[in-house]
C-alpha positions, 0 to 999 in steps of 0.5 A: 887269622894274623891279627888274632895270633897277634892279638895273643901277645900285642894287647892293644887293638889301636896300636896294633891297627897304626902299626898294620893298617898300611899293609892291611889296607894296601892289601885290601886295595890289591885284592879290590876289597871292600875296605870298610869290610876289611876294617870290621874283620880286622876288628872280630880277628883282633877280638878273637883272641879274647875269648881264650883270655878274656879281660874279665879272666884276672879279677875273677880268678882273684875274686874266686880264688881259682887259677888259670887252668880252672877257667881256661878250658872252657874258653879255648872250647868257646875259641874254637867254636868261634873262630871259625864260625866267625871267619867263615861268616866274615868272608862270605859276608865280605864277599857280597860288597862291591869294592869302592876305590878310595879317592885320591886327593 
């Protein structure tokens, strides 16, 4: 849930996760999590966000000559549908792979 509240105003995933993978998966390792899995609900948290504004919002409103609040309700209803459906089948799903320790080199 941190990183789609983040993903509302650091736009880009790949220099978010530099910045939040230390912690992320230290945290994962902590909590004996599978970290492959932490990696795949990083990426729908971070891809969250999107739904409420998505990439594709600017052109059209361009293209259409609508304005934000034409378009932005729709997708907030479609946000909140998601996202806990999402998370919820991220952590249930999560939940069924064993934790692996990484190797130590």
């Amino acid at each position: 849930m941190y990183s789609a509240v983040l993903g509302l105003f650091v736009p880009s995933g790949g220099g978010k996760w530099i910045i939040e993978a230390p912690y992320v998966m230290q945290a994962a390792k902590s909590l004996q999590y599978h970290l492959g899995w932490v990696v795949q609900i990083y990426n729908a948290g971070e891809a969250l966000p999107n739904l409420i504004n998505p990439f594709w919002m600017l052109p059209m409103l361009g293209i259409l000559g609508l304005r934000t609040r034409d378009l932005i309700g729709f997708t907030f209803v479609q946000f909140m549908i998601n996202l806990p459906l999402v998370l919820g089948l991220l952590w249930i799903l999560g939940a069924t792979l064993q934790y692996h320790p990484p190797i130590a080199p």
